[in-house]
C-alpha positions as CSV (number, residue, x, y, z in Angstrom):
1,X,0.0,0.0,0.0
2,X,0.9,3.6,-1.0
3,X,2.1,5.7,1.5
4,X,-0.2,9.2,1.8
5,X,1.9,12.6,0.7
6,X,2.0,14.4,4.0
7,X,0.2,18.0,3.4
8,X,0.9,21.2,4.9
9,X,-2.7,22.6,4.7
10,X,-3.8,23.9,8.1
11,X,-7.4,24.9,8.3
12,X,-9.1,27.7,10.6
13,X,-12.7,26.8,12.2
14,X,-13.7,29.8,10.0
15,X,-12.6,27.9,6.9
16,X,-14.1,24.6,8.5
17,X,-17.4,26.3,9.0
18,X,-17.6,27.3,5.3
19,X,-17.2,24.0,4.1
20,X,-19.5,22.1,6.7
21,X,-23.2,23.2,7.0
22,X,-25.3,24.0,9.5
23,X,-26.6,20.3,10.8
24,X,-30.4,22.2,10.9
25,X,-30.3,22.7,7.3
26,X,-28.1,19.6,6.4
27,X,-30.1,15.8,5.8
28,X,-29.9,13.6,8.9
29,X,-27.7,10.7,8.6
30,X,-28.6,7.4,10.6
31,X,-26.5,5.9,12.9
32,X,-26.9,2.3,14.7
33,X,-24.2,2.6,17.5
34,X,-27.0,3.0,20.3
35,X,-29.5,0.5,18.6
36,X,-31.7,-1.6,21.6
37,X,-31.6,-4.9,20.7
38,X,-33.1,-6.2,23.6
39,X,-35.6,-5.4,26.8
40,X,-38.8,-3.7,26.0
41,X,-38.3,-0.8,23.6
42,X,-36.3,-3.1,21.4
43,X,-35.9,-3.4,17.4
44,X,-35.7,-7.0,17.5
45,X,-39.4,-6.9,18.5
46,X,-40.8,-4.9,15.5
47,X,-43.3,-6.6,13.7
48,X,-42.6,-7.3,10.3
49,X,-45.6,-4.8,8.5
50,X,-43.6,-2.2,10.7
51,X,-40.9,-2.8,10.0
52,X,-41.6,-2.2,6.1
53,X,-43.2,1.2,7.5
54,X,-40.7,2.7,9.7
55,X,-38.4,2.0,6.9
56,X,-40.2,3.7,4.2
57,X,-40.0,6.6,6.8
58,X,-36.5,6.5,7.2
59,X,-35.9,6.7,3.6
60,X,-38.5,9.8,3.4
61,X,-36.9,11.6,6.0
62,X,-33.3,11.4,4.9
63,X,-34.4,13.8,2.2
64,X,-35.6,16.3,4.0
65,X,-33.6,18.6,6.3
66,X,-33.4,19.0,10.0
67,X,-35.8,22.3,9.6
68,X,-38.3,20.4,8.1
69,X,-38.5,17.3,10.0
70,X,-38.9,19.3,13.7
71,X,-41.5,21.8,11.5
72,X,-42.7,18.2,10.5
73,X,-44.2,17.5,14.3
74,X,-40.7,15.4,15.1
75,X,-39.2,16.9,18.0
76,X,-36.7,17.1,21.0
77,X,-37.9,15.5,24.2
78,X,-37.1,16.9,27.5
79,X,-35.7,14.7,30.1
80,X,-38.2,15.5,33.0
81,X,-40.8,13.5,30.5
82,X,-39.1,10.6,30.2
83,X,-40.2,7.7,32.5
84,X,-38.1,6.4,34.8
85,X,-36.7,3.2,32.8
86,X,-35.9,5.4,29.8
87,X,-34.0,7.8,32.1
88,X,-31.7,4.4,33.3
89,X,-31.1,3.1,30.2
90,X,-29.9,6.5,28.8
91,X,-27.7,6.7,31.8
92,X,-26.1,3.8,31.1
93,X,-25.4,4.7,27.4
94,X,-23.6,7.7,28.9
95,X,-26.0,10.2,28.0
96,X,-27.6,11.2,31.7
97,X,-30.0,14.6,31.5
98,X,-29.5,14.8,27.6
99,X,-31.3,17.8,26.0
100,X,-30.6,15.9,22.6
101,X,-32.8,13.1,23.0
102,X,-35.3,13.3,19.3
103,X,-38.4,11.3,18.8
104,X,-39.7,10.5,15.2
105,X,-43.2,9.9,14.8
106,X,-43.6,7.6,11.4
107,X,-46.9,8.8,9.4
108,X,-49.6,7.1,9.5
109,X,-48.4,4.9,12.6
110,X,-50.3,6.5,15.5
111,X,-48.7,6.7,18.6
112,X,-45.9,4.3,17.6
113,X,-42.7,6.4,18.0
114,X,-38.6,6.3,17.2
115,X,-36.0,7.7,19.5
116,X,-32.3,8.4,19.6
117,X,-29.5,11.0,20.0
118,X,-29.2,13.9,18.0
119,X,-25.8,14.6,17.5
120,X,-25.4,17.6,15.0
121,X,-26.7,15.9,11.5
122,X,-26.1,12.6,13.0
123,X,-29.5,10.9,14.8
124,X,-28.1,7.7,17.0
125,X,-31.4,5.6,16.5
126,X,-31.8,3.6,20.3
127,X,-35.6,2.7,20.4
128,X,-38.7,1.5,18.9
129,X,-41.5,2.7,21.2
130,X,-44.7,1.3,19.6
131,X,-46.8,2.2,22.9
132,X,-45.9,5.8,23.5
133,X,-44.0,4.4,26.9
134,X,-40.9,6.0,26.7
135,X,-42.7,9.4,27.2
136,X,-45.8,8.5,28.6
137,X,-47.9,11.5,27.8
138,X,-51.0,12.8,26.8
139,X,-53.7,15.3,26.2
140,X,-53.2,19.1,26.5
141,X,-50.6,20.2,28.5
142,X,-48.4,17.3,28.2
143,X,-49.8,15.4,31.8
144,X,-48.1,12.8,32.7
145,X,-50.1,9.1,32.7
């Protein structure tokens, strides 16, 4: 194998900036590093009809940008409105108090519901919640169940 020609080329963040966009107006890209594959909110439990579903989704949404996916009723979830299991596993994925945890909600599916990590452009997919338990709420007001 070819050794690489070492390069010279420094780069200021203002130069970095220009060449790497905003992550709100750039198209997510979908990670699997936090992926459940077991316990209750898992992705080895997905039915198969779902499955074809939340796919199709996925492939819709990596087209649009981050704008229009939160304009698009997909949104951050605070931490305080998680329930209590969600807030353990999250703390043992090293992610305790996030503010960047992001819930799709697939069209068409009801209540069913994706979450993961937002990080930048990046969303770190970690469950498939197809009872609305990982933030258990409802009604006006967000009450809690």
């Amino acid at each position: 194998m070819a050794k690489r020609p070492k390069t010279n080329i420094k780069t200021t963040d203002k130069e970095v900036r220009k060449v790497v966009p905003d992550a709100d107006h750039a198209e997510p890209v979908w990670s699997f590093s936090l992926i459940t594959l077991g316990g209750r909110w898992c992705w080895s439990l997905i039915d198969p009809e779902d499955r074809i579903k939340v796919l199709e989704c996925f492939k819709a949404w990596e087209q649009m940008s981050w704008i229009q996916l939160k304009t698009g009723g997909h949104n951050y979830v605070l931490w305080d409105k998680l329930c209590n299991e969600a807030q353990d596993i999250l703390k043992t994925l090293g992610h305790e108090g996030t503010d960047t945890l992001f819930e799709f909600k697939p069209e068409g599916m009801g209540i069913k519901r994706v979450f993961g990590i937002r990080d930048r452009q990046v969303f770190k997919i970690i469950w498939w919640d197809p009872l609305h338990e990982v933030c258990p709420w409802h009604g006006k007001g967000n009450k809690r169940l």
